[in-house]
C-alpha positions in Angstrom: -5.1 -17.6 44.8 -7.5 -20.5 43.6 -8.1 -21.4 39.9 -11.0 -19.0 39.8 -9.7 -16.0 40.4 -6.7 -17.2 38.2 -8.7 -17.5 35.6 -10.8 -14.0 36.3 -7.3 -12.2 36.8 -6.1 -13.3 33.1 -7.8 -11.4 31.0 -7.3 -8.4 33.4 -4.1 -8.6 32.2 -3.8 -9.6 29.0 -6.1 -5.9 28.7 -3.3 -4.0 30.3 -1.1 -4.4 27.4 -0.9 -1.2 25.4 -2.9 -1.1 21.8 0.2 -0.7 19.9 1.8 -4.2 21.3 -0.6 -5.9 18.8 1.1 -3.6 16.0 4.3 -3.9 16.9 4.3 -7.7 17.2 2.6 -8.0 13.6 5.4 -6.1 12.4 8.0 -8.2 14.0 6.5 -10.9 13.1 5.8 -10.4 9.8 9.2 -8.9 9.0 11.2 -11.7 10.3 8.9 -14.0 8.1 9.9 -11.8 5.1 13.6 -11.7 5.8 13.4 -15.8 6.3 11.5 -16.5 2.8 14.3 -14.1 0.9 17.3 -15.9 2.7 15.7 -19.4 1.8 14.3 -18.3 -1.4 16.4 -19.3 -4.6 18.2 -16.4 -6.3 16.5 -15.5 -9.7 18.9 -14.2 -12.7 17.2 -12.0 -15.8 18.6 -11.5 -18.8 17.4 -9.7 -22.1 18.5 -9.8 -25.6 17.1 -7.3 -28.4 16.3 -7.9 -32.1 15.0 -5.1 -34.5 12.6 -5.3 -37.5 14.3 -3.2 -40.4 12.9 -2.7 -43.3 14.2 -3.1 -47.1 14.0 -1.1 -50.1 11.0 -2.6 -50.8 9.8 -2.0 -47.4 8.9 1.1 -45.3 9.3 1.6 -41.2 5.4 1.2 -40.5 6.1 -2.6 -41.8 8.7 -2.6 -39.9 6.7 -1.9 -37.4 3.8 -4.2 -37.8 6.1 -7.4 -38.6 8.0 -6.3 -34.9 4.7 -6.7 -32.8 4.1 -10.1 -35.0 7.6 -11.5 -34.4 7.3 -10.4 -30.7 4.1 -13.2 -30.5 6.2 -16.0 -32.5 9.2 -15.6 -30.7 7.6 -18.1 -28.0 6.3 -20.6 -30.5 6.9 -24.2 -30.2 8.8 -23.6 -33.7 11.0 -21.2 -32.3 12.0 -22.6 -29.3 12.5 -26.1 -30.5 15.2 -24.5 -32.6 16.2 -22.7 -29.7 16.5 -25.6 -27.3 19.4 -26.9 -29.2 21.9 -23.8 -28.4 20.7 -23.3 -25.0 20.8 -26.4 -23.9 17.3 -26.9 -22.0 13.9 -28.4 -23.0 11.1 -27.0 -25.0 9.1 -26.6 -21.8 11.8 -24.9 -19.6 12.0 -22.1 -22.2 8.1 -21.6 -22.2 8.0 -21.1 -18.5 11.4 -19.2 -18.6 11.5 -17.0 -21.8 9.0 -13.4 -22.4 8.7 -11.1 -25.2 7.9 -7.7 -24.7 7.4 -5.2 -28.3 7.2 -1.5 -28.2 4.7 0.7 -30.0 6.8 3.4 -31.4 10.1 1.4 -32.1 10.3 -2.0 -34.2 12.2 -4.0 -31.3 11.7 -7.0 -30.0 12.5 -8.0 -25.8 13.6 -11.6 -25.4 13.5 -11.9 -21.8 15.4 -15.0 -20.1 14.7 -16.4 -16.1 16.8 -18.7 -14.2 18.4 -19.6 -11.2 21.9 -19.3 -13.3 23.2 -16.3 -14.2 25.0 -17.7 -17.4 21.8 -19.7 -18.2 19.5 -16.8 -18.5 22.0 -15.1 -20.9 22.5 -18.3 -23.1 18.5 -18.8 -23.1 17.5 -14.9 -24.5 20.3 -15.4 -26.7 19.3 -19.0 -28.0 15.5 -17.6 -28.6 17.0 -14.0 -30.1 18.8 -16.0 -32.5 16.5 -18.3 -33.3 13.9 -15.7 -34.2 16.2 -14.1 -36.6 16.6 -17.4 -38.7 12.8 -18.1 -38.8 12.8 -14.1 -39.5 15.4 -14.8 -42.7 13.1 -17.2 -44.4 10.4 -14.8 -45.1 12.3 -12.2 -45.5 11.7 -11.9 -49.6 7.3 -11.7 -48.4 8.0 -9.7 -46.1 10.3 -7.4 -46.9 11.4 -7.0 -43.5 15.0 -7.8 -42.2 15.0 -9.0 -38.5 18.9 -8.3 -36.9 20.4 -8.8 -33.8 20.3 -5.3 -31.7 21.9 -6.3 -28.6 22.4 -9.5 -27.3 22.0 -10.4 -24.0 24.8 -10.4 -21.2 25.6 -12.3 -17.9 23.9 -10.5 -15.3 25.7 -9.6 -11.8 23.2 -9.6 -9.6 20.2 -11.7 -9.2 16.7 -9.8 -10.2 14.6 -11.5 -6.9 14.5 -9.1 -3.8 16.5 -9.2 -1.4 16.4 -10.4 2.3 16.1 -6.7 3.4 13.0 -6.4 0.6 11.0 -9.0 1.9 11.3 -8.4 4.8 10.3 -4.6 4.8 6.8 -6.0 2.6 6.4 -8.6 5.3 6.8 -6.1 8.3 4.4 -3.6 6.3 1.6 -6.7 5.8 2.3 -7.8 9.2 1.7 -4.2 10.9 -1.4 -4.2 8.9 -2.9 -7.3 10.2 -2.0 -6.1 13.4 -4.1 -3.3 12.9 -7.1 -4.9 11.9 -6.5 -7.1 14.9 -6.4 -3.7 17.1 -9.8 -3.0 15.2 -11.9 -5.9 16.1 -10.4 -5.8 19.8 -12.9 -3.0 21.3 -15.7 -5.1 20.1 -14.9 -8.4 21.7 -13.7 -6.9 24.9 -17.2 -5.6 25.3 -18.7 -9.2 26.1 -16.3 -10.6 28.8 -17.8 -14.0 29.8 -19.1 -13.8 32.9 -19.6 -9.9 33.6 -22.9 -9.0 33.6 -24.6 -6.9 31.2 -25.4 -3.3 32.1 -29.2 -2.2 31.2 -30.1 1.2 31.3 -33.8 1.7 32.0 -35.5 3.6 29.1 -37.2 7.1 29.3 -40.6 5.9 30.3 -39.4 3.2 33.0 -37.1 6.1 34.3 -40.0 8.7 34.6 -42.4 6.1 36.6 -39.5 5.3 39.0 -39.2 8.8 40.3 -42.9 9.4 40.4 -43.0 6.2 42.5 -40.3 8.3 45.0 
């Protein structure tokens, strides 16, 4: 066989493969990508401490209420967490990357959310920052009339909160199946114009109709 017809026989048979080979190998290769980036990836630990906003005598539970959702945007101020930082034992800037607050609208509580790559670090950091609220809290407490206490502080989690190996690699089977078929889409269309095979014209009404009077 010369190089030619090598070269006219290969895409003969790169046609021959079924239409669901491109699907299938997008899923395998997507999913062994996933399972690869959740094995390499770092494990990431969450852990969340709650305050509540109580009122005084003073006071009633829709200012308890209000002051919640405003100690819910301090809690990540610089003058919070440089108070913080000295419990925990990180920078100012690790804690603003690390630490979220999350308020409700029908209960005066305040999430302090913690990340990190420790479980015993994220506990210590939504602690540090819970705590720390609560003392900023306890200096306005006689303008406010609002108490902020400790609800439930936050414990060493078990298990990391990042997905798992088997996760990933589901989501990255799933996104490689799909660009498999989109692939499987656009296939038809390019398979239409081989190079070299020459383009089929049919001859139009009017052409047609002279021919046969000619015959």
């Amino acid at each position: 066989m010369t190089e030619h017809s090598r070269r006219l026989t290969a895409p003969r048979r790169a046609r021959t493969l079924p239409p669901w080979s491109l699907l299938a190998a997008g899923a395998v290769t997507g999913g062994l990508l996933g399972g690869a980036y959740g094995v390499l990836q770092p494990p990431v630990y969450t852990a969340t401490a709650y305050v509540v906003a109580v009122p005084t005598e003073k006071s009633d539970p829709a200012s308890a209420l209000g002051f919640a959702q405003a100690y819910g945007r301090v809690a990540t101020q610089l003058a919070v967490l440089g108070d913080a930082q000295k419990t925990a034992g990180v920078p100012v800037r690790t804690l603003q990357h690390s630490v979220q607050t999350a308020t409700s609208p029908d209960a005066p509580m305040v999430a302090v959310t913690a990340t990190a790559a420790r479980a015993d670090l994220a506990a210590d950091m939504a602690n540090a920052v819970s705590r720390a609220l609560t003392r900023h809290a306890r200096g306005t407490e006689k303008a406010t009339n609002v108490e902020l206490q400790q609800f439930a502080p936050a414990v060493r989690p078990t298990d990391p909160s990042s997905a798992s190996p088997a996760v990933t690699g589901l989501v990255g089977a799933s996104a490689g199946g799909l660009l498999g078929g989109l692939a499987l889409l656009v296939r038809p269309r390019r398979e239409r114009e081989v190079p070299g095979r020459p383009a089929v014209t049919v001859p139009g009404p009017a052409l047609a109709a002279d021919v046969h009077g000619a015959l």
